[in-house]
C-alpha positions in Angstrom: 6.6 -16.3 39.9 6.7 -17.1 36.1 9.2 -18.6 34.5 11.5 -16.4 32.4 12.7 -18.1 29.1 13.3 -21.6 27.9 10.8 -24.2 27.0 8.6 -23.6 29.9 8.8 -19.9 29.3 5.3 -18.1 31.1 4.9 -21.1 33.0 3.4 -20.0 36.8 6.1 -21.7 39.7 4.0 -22.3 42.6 5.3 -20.9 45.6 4.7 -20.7 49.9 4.6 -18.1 52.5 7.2 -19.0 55.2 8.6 -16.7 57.7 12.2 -15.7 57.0 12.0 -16.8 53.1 11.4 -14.5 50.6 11.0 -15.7 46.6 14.2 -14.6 43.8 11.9 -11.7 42.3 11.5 -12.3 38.6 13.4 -9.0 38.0 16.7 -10.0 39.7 16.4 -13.7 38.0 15.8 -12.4 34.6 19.4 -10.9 35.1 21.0 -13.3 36.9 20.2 -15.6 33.8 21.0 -12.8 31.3 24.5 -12.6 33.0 25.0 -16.7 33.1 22.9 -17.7 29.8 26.1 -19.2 27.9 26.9 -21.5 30.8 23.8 -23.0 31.1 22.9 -25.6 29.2 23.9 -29.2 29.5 24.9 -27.9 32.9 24.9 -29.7 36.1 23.6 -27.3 38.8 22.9 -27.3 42.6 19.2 -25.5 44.1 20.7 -24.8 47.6 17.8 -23.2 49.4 15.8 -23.9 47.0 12.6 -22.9 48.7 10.2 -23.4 45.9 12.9 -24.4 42.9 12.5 -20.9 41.2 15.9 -20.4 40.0 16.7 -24.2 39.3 13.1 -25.1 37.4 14.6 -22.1 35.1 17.7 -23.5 34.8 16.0 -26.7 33.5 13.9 -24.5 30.9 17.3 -23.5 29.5 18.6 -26.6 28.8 20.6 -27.4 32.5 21.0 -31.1 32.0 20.2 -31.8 36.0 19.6 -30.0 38.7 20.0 -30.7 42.7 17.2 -28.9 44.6 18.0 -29.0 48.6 15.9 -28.0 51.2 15.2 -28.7 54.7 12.0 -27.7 55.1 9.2 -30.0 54.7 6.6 -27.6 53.0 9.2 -26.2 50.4 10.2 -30.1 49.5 6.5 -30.5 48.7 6.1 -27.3 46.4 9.3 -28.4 44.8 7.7 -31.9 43.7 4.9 -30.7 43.3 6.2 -28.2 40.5 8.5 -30.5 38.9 5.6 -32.5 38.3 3.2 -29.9 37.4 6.0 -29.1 34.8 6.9 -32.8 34.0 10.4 -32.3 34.8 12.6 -35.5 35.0 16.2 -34.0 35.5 15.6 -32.7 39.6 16.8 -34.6 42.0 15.1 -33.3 45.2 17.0 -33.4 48.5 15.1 -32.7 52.2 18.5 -32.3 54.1 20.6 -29.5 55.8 22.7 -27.7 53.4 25.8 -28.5 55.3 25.0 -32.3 55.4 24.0 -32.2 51.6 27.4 -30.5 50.8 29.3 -33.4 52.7 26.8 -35.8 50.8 28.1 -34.3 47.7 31.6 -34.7 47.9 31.4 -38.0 49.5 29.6 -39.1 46.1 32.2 -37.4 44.0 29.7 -35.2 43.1 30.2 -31.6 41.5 28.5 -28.6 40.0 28.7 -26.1 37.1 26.7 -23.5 38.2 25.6 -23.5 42.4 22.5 -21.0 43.4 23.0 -19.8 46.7 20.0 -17.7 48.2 19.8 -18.8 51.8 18.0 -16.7 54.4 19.1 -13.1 54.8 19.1 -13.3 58.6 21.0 -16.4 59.0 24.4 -14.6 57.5 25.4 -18.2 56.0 27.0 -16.7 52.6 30.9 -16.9 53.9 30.9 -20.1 55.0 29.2 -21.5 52.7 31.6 -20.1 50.3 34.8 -21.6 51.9 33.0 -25.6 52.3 31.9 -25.6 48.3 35.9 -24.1 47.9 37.6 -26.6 50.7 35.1 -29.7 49.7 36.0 -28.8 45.8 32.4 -29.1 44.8 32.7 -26.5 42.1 33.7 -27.4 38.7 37.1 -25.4 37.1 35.1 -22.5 34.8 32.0 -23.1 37.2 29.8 -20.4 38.5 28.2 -19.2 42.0 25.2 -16.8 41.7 24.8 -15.7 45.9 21.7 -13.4 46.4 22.2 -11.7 49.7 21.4 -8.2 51.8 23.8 -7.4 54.2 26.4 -9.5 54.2 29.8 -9.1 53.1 31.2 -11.5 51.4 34.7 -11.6 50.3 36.2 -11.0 46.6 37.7 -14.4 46.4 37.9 -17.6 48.0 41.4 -19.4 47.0 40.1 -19.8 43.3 36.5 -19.3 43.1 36.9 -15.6 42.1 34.6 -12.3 42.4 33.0 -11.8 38.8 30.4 -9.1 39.0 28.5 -7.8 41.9 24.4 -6.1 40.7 22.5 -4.4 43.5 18.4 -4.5 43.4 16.8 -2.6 46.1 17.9 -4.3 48.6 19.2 -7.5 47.6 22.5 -7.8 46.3 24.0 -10.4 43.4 27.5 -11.7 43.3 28.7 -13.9 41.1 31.8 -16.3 41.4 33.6 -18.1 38.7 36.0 -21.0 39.7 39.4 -20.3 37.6 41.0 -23.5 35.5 44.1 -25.1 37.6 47.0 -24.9 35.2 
């Protein structure tokens, strides 16, 4: 896995073998960033999943001013530090917790994102609900965005404001991306 753009552009991200886990492939996250470039920098962004910290390590090369990175596996939490500091990355905060206890962690420290990466494991059909606790727990910011990479699952177009964008289909996997609307 290379990374794509930014200041660390063609920097190697060092990754793991783990059953059920399967990397962003650098095709699908060279459009995932071509879709969301504009809203990325300065941005505050959550890693959930985050396996090896692919998708938020690029986010820091474009300018995201901090990124979350939760996982709950111990080998991926180690390949995360371990590439922030390969890369001398400051602005991750890594996080070795559940993703529904880290969501609850989130809100109880008034904490909330511009941009949320979603890539959980395709067999654990998460997607949905994780969808209606960042709505019902508010952690999204108005004019944020949620990037969900998925297979089978169907998700629905919009969850009270968090609205459907554009759905891209790669092989298997799928993209949708969600934008929170403004409250008038």
């Amino acid at each position: 896995m290379k990374i794509i753009s930014g200041n660390l552009k063609g920097r190697n991200i060092k990754g793991f073998k783990l059953s059920n886990t399967r990397p962003t492939m650098d095709r699908v996250k060279e459009s995932i960033f071509s879709i969301i470039g504009n809203n990325i920098e300065e941005s505050i962004c959550l890693d959930l999943f985050s396996g090896s910290g692919n998708l938020g390590i690029e986010a820091i090369s474009r300018k995201s001013k901090l990124v979350y990175f939760v996982d709950n596996n111990i080998r991926a939490i180690k390949i995360i530090k371990e590439n922030l500091n390969n890369f001398n990355i400051t602005n991750g905060i890594v996080i070795k917790e559940d993703y529904k206890k880290a969501l609850l962690y989130f809100k109880k420290k008034n904490i909330t994102f511009d941009i949320i990466f979603l890539d959980p494991p395709y067999n654990l059909d998460l997607l949905d609900s994780i969808l209606e606790d960042i709505n019902n727990l508010n952690l999204l910011n108005d004019n944020g965005i949620i990037i969900c990479e998925y297979n089978k699952t169907i998700l629905k177009e919009n969850y009270n404001n968090i609205i459907l964008k554009t759905t891209k289909k790669y092989g298997d996997t799928k993209v949708n991306i969600y934008q929170k609307l403004a409250m008038k």
